[in-house]
C-alpha positions, 0 to 999 in steps of 0.5 A: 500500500502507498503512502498516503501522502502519496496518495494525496499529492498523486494528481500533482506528482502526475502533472510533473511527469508529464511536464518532464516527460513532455517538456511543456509548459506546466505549473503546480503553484500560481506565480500571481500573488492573488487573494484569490488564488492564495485566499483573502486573507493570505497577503496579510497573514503572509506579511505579519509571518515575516513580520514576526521573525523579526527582531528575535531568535529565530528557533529551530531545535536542532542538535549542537547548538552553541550561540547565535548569529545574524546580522543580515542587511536589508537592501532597503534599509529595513532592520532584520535583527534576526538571529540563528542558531549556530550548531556544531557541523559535526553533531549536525552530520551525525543527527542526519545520518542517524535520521537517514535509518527512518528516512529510509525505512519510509520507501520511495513512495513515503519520501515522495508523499511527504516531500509534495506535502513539505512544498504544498505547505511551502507554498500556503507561505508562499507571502511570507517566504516572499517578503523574506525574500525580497527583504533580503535580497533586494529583489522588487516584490513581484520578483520576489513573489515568484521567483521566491516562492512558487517558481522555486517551488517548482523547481523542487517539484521537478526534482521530486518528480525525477527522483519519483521516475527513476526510484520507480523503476526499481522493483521492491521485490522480483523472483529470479528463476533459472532452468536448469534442464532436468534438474530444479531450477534455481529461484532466488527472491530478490529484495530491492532498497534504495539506499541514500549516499549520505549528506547532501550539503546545499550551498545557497547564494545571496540573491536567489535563496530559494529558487537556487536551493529548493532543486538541490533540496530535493533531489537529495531529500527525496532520494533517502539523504540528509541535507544540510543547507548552508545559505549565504551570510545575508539571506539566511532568513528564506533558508530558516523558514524552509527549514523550520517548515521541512523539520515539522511535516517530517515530525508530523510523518514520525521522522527525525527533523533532524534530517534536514538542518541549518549550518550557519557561520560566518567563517568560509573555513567552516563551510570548507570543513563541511564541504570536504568531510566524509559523510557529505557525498552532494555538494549544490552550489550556486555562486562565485567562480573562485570558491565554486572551483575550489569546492570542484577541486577539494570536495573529491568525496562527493559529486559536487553540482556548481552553477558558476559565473559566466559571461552571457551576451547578445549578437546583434545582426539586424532586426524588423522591430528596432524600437521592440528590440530596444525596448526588450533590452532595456528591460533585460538590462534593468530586471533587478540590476542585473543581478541575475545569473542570466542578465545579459552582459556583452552585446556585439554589435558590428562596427558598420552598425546594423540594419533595421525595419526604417533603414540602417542604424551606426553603432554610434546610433545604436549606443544612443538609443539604447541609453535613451531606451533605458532612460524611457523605461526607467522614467517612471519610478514605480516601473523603475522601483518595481523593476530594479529592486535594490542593490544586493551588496556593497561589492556590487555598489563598488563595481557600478562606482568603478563602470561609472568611472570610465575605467571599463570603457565610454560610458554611454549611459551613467547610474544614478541613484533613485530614492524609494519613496516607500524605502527611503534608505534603499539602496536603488541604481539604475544601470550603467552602459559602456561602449568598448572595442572587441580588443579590450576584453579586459573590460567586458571578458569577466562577469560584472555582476550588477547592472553593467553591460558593454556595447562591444564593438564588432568588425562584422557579424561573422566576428561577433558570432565567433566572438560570442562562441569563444566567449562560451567556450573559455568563460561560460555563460547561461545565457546567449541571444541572437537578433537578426532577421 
């Protein structure tokens, strides 16, 4: 008999599979943060939850407990004053793994049910979690809303139902029979465990905290391993509500909470111990190339999964739709001031200029429009406020003041600071846009993360493309694009 909480999510376990089976568009949880979606009353229950964290010790019962520790700074000057509980990496290690006996015992379908139960209760805090969010990122609300709340609830849901396909196609029993001609045959009764590897350790990152861990979250969960989340020094506040919610439905199912804990620290020294001990055989990892790459060649022990930085860039050939296109850029160029792992940052763009719908148009031309398109978008502060958010860290804000030097290139287009009426002390820039020729790849030839972009220009098409590939192929990116008719 399965589990019933199997039983109870087996409609939304269904659609994921299809939706990865078919690869369509299909979402468990609404992205709009409607009343009448989430209920009337949910926007403000959802705010006085947050609301309620604040200023206070943030309680989770987790073993090895020996201080506490905050001192998360808002991107819009709100005060936090939230503070955690610091446990011990290896009584934290020791508790998963004996969790790990219950967690196992419960089946496949057990550690399916209950992970669709945690993301269904995840996702009745969907305001809460989305308040933490945008608090502490910086992210503007709506941003927040979605990206923190059901589109990384789906994200964990895509990996629950993988996990669900593969962990399916291994049988709990079969009899194995041999002929063995005039003789007996051989029958053995076979019995099949899936067994968890050890500890998942789930690094999280500054500016997407949910949406970058829920997936890593739940591949390990739901494949039968403890999971220690690690999230970043200023956005741990979305991490402690997902753990806090994740411990009570496993209590609630009769596992250990333990399972699945919070390490907080301040130091990398003990981040790296953790990493590379023994028991940790994941690793997820969202974040910067240098510890990314150390985490690659140090943690040998475990399978380690890191999205590092990259370059991303845009080729621009020709279009049918200038003002469109322009328009489509200054928005991706503004979206939460760039701080996103897939904001562009290079577009090539040929010396002769590029041909359009009302005649052709100089590089030099271009350069313009594009700073003026920006300007035009960001006119209005509530589309502005709404679309840039907040300045994440102070080494973002350094990066702007040093673009806007014209260190990296001919500014096109500087950054200002904006005040946010409802945040007064929000720390609010709009993008900075640089001109600069191919050769000086030492501007534009390494992630500037933050509203920084590069109008790079090209001998021709034919160079741009070839210039976008090696981009690719020596830096990364997640990103590329390509307008031409």
């Amino acid at each position: 008999m399965t589990h019933p909480l199997f039983e109870k999510h087996r409609a939304t376990l269904e659609g994921a599979l299809g939706a990865i089976a078919t690869r369509s568009y299909w979402s468990a949880f609404p992205e709009m943060p409607s009343p009448k979606l989430y209920g009337e009353t949910a926007p403000d229950d959802g705010k006085r939850a947050f609301e309620a964290h604040l200023g206070k010790p943030f309680e989770l019962g987790q073993p090895g407990q020996s201080g506490w520790h905050g001192g998360e700074s808002s991107p819009y000057g709100m005060a936090l004053d939230v503070s955690y509980p610091v446990c011990d990496p290896e009584a934290l290690i020791a508790a998963g793994l004996e969790a790990m006996k219950g967690w196992q015992a419960v089946g496949a379908d057990g550690r399916t049910g209950i992970c669709l139960e945690i993301l269904d209760r995840l996702n009745k805090q969907s305001f809460e979690l989305a308040h933490a969010v945008m608090m502490t990122t910086g992210q503007g609300w709506m941003m927040a809303f979605q990206a923190g709340a059901p589109h990384a609830q789906d994200r964990g849901l895509e990996a629950v139902a993988y996990a669900w396909r593969e962990q399916s196609f291994v049988p709990a029993e079969a009899v194995w029979e041999k002929p063995q001609g005039k003789n007996p045959a051989l029958v053995m009764k076979k019995h099949f465990q899936i067994v968890g590897r050890g500890i998942g350790l789930v690094v999280g990152c500054g500016t997407f905290p949910t949406w970058n861990t829920y997936p890593g979250l739940f591949a390990a969960l739901s494949t039968g391993n403890a999971v220690i989340i690690k999230p970043h020094s200023n956005a741990i506040l979305p991490a402690a509500i997902t753990v806090r919610t994740v411990r009570a439905v496993l209590a609630e199912n009769g596992i250990d909470p333990n399972l699945v804990s919070l390490c907080v620290t301040d130091k990398r020294a003990t981040t790296q111990a953790l990493a590379t001990h023994p028991a940790v055989k994941s690793v997820d990892f969202t974040g910067g190339n240098v510890f990314g790459q150390w985490l690659i060649d140090n943690a040998r022990q475990a399978q380690v999964y890191a999205e590092l930085a990259g370059v991303n860039n845009i080729v621009i050939d020709s279009t049918d739709s200038y003002k469109a296109m322009l328009g489509n850029l200054a928005f991706t160029l503004s979206l939460y001031s760039g701080q996103m792992c897939t904001t562009s940052q290079a577009l090539f763009v040929p010396a002769g200029g590029i041909q359009t719908e009302g005649g052709p148009k100089s590089y030099d031309e271009f350069c313009a429009d594009l700073g003026k398109a920006i300007e035009r978008f960001l006119s209005k502060p509530e589309v502005a406020h709404a679309v840039l958010g907040a300045i994440q860290s102070a080494d973002t804000a350094e990066r702007i003041e040093l673009a806007n030097s014209g260190a990296l290139g001919k500014v096109v287009l500087a950054s200002v600071a904006l005040e946010n009426p409802e945040f007064p002390a929000a720390k609010v820039r709009t993008p900075v846009l640089l001109a600069c020729d191919a050769a000086d790849e030492k501007a534009y030839m390494e992630e500037r993360f933050g509203p920084i972009s590069f109008i790079v220009k090209v001998a021709n098409t034919a160079a741009a493309i070839a210039l976008s590939e090696r981009v690719v192929s020596t830096h990364g990116a997640l990103t590329v694009g390509v307008y031409s008719t």
